[in-house]
C-alpha positions as protocol buffer text, in pm:
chain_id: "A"
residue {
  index: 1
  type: UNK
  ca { x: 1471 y: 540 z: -3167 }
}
residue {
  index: 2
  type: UNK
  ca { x: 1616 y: 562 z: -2849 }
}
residue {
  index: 3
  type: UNK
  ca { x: 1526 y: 904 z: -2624 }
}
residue {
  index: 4
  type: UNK
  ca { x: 1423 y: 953 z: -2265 }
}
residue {
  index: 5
  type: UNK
  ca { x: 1210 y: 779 z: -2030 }
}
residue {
  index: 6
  type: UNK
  ca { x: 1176 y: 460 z: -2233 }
}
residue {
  index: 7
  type: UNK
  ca { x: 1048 y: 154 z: -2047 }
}
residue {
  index: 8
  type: UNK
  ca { x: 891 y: -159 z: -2103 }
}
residue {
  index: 9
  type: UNK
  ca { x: 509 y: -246 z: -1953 }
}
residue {
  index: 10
  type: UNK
  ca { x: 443 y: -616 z: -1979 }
}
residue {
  index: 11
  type: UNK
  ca { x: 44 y: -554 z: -1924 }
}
residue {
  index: 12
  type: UNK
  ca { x: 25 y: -492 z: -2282 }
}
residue {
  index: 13
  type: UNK
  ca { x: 366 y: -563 z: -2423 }
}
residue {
  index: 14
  type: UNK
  ca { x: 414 y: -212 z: -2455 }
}
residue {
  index: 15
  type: UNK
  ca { x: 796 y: -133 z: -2487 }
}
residue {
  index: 16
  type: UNK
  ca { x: 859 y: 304 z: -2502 }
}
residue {
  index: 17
  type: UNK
  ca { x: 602 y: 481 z: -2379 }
}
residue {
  index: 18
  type: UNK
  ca { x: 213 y: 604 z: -2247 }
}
residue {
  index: 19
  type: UNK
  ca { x: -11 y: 865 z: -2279 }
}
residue {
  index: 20
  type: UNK
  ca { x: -220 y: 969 z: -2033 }
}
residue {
  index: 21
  type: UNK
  ca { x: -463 y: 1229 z: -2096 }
}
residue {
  index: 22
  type: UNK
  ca { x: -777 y: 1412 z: -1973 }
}
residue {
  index: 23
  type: UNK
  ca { x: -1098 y: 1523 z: -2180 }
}
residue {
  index: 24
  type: UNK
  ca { x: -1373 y: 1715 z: -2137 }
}
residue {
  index: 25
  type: UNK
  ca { x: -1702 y: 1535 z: -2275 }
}
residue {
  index: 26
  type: UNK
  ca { x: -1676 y: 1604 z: -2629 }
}
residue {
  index: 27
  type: UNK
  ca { x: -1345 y: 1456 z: -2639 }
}
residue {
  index: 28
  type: UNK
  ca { x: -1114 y: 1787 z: -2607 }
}
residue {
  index: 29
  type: UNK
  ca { x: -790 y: 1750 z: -2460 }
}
residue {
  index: 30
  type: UNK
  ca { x: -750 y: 1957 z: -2139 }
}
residue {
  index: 31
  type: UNK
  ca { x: -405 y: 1775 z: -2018 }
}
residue {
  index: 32
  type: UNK
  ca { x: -142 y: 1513 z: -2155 }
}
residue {
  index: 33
  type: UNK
  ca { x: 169 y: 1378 z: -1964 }
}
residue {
  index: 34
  type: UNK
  ca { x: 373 y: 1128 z: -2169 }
}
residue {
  index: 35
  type: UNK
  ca { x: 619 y: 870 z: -1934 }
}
residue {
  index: 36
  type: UNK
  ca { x: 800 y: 569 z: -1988 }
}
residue {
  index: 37
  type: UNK
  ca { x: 538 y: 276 z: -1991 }
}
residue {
  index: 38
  type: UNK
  ca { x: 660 y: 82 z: -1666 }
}
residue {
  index: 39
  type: UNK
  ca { x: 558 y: 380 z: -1499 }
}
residue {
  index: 40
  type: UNK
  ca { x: 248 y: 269 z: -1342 }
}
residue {
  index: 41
  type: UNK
  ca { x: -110 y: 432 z: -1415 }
}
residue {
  index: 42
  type: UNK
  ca { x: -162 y: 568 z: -1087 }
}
residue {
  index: 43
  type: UNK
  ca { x: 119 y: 757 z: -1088 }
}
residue {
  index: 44
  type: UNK
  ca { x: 114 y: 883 z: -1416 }
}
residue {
  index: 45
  type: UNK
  ca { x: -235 y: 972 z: -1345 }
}
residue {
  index: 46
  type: UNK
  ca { x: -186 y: 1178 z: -1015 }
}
residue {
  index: 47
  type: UNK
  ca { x: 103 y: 1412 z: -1270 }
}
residue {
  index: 48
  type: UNK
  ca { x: -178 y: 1458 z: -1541 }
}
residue {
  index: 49
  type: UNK
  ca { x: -450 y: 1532 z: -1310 }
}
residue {
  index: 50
  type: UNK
  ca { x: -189 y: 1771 z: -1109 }
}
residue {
  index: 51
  type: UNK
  ca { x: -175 y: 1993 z: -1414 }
}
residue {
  index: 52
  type: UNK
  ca { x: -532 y: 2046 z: -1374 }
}
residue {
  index: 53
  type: UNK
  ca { x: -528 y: 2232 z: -1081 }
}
residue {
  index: 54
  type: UNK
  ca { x: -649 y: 2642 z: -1110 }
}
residue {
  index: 55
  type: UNK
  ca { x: -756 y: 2537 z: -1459 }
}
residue {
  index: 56
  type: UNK
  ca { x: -1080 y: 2452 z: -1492 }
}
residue {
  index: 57
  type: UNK
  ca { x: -1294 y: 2583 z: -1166 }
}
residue {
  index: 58
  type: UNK
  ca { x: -1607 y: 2387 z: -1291 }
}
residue {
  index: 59
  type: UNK
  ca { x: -1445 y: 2061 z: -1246 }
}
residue {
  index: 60
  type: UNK
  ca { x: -1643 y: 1798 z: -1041 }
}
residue {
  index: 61
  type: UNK
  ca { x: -1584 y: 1429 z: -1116 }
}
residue {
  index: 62
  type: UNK
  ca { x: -1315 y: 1303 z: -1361 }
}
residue {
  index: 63
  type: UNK
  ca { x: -1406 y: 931 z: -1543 }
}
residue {
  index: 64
  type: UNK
  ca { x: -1144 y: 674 z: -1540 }
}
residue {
  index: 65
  type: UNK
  ca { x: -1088 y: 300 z: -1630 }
}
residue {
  index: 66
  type: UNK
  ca { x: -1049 y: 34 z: -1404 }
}
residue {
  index: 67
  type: UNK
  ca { x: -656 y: 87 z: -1418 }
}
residue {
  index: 68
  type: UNK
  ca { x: -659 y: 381 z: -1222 }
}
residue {
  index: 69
  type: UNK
  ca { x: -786 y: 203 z: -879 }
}
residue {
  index: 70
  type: UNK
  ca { x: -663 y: 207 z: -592 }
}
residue {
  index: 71
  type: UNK
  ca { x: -554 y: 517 z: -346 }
}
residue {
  index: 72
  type: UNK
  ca { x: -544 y: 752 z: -624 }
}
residue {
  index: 73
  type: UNK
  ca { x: -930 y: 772 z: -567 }
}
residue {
  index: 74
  type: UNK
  ca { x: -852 y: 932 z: -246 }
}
residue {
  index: 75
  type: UNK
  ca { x: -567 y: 1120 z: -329 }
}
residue {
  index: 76
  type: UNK
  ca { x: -774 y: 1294 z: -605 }
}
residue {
  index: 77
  type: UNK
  ca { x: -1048 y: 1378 z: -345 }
}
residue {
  index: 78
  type: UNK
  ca { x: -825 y: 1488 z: -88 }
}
residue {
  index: 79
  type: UNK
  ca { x: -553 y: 1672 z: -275 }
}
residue {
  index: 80
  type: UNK
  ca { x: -779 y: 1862 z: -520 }
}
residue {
  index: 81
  type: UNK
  ca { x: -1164 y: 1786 z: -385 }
}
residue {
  index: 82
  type: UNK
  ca { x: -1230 y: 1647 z: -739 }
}
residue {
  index: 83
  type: UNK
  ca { x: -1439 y: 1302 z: -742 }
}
residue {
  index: 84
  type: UNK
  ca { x: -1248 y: 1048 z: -905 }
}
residue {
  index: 85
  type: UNK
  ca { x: -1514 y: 772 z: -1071 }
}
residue {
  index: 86
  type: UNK
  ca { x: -1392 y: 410 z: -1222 }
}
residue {
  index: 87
  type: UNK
  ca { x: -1608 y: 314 z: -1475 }
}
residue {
  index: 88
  type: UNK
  ca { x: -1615 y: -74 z: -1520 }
}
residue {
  index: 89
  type: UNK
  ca { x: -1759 y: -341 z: -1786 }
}
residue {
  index: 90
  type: UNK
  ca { x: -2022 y: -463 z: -1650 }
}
residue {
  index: 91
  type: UNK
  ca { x: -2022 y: -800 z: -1871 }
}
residue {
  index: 92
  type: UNK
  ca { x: -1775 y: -1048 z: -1945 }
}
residue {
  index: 93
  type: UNK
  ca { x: -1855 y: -1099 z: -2314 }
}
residue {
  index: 94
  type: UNK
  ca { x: -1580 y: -1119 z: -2604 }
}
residue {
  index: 95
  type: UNK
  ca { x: -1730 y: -882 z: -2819 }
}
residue {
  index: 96
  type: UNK
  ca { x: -1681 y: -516 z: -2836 }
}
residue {
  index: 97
  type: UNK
  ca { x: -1903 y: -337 z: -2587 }
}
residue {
  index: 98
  type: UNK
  ca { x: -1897 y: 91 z: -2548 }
}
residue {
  index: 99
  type: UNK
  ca { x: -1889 y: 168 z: -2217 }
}
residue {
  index: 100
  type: UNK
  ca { x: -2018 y: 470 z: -2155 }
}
residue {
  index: 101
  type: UNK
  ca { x: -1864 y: 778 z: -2091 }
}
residue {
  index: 102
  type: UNK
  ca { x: -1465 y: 598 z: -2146 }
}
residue {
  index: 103
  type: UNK
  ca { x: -1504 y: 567 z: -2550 }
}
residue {
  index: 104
  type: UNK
  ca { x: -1490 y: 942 z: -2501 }
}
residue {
  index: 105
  type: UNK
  ca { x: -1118 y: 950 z: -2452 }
}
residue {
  index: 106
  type: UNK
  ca { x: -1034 y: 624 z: -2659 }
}
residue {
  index: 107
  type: UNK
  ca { x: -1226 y: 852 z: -2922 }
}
residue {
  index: 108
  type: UNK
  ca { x: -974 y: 1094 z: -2860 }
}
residue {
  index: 109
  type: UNK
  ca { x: -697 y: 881 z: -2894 }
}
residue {
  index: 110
  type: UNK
  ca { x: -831 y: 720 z: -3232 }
}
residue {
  index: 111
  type: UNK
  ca { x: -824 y: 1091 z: -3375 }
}
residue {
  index: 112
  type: UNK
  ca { x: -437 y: 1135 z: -3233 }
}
residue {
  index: 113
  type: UNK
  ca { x: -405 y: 816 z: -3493 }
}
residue {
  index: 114
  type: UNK
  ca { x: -442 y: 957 z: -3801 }
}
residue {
  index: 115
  type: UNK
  ca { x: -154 y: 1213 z: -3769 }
}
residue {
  index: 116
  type: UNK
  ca { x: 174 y: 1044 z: -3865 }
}
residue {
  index: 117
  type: UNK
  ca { x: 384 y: 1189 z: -3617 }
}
residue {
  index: 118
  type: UNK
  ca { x: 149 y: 1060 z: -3322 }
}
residue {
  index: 119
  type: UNK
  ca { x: 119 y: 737 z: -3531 }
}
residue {
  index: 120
  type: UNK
  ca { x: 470 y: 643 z: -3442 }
}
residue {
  index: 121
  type: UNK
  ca { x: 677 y: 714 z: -3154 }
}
residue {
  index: 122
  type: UNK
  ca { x: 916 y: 942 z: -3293 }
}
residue {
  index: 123
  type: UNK
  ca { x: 1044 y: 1225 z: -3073 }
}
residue {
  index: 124
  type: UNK
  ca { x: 1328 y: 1168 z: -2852 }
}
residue {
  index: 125
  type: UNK
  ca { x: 1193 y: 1372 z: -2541 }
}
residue {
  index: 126
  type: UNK
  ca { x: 869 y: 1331 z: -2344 }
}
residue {
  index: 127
  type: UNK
  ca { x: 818 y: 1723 z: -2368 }
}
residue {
  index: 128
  type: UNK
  ca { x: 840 y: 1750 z: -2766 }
}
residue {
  index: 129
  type: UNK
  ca { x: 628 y: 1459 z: -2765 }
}
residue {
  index: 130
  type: UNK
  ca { x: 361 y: 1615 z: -2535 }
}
residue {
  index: 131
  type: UNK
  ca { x: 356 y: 1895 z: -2782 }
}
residue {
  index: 132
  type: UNK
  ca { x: 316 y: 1706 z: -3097 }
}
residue {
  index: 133
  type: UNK
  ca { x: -26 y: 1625 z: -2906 }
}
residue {
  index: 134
  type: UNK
  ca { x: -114 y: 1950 z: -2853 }
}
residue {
  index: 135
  type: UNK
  ca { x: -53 y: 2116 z: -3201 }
}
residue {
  index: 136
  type: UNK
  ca { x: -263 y: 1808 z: -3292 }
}
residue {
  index: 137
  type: UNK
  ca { x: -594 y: 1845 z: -3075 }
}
residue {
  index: 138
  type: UNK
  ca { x: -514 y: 2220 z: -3181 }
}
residue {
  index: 139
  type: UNK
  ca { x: -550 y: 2097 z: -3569 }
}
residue {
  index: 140
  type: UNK
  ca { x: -854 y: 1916 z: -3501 }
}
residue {
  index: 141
  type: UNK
  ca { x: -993 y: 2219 z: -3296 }
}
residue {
  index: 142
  type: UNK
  ca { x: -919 y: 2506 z: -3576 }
}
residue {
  index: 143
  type: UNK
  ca { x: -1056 y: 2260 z: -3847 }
}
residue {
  index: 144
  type: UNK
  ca { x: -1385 y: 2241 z: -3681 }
}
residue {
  index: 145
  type: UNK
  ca { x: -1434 y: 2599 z: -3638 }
}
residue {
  index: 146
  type: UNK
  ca { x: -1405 y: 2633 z: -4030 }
}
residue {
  index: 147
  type: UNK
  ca { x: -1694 y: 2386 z: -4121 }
}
């Protein structure tokens, strides 16, 4: 109920707020930024790939959905030399299709999912909620390393 940065994206009738984050192949969270969803995906992009920078020196390309087109391709290349590749259906079918490399981080999403607090928008600021994503990819993390 209520909190900061709330705001309504009529793309997907999304009224609150988006997640953008960054994985590394096997679907491991390496940055989240959480806005209000009429913040546009370029922008919110350009924060969570700006938290990247000094992190991760073996960082070449980063794989994105069409929604991140546009100058943030150059931006990316130009501000941190990092390719920035938009990955595309290639068919205009109505069925379900896995496109490779994206279902990596929609994976990653559908894990968030089954933890009630992620469920649910619940926290009243961006930062608490950007944590309750952490402590969760942290979960999943520690409970792999015990199998």
């Amino acid at each position: 109920m209520g909190g900061e940065c709330r705001g309504f994206y009529g793309g997907k009738m999304i009224k609150g707020r988006k997640r953008h984050i960054i994985t590394d192949t096997m679907g491991l969270l390496l940055a989240v930024v959480v806005h209000a969803a009429n913040v546009h995906d370029s922008k919110g992009a350009s924060d969570v790939i700006a938290l990247l920078r000094g992190r991760f020196e073996r960082l070449i390309k980063i794989v994105a959905d069409g929604g991140y087109r546009g100058e943030l391709i150059e931006k990316t290349k130009t501000k941190f030399g990092w390719v920035l590749e938009i990955v595309l259906r290639t068919d205009h079918s109505n069925k379900f299709t896995v496109i490779p490399q994206r279902w990596v981080v929609e994976r990653t999403f559908a894990w968030f999912e089954s933890y009630r607090r992620l469920s649910k928008d619940f926290e009243y600021l961006t930062d608490t909620s950007e944590a309750m994503i952490q402590f969760a990819m942290l979960k999943l993390m520690l409970n792999r390393i015990k199998k």
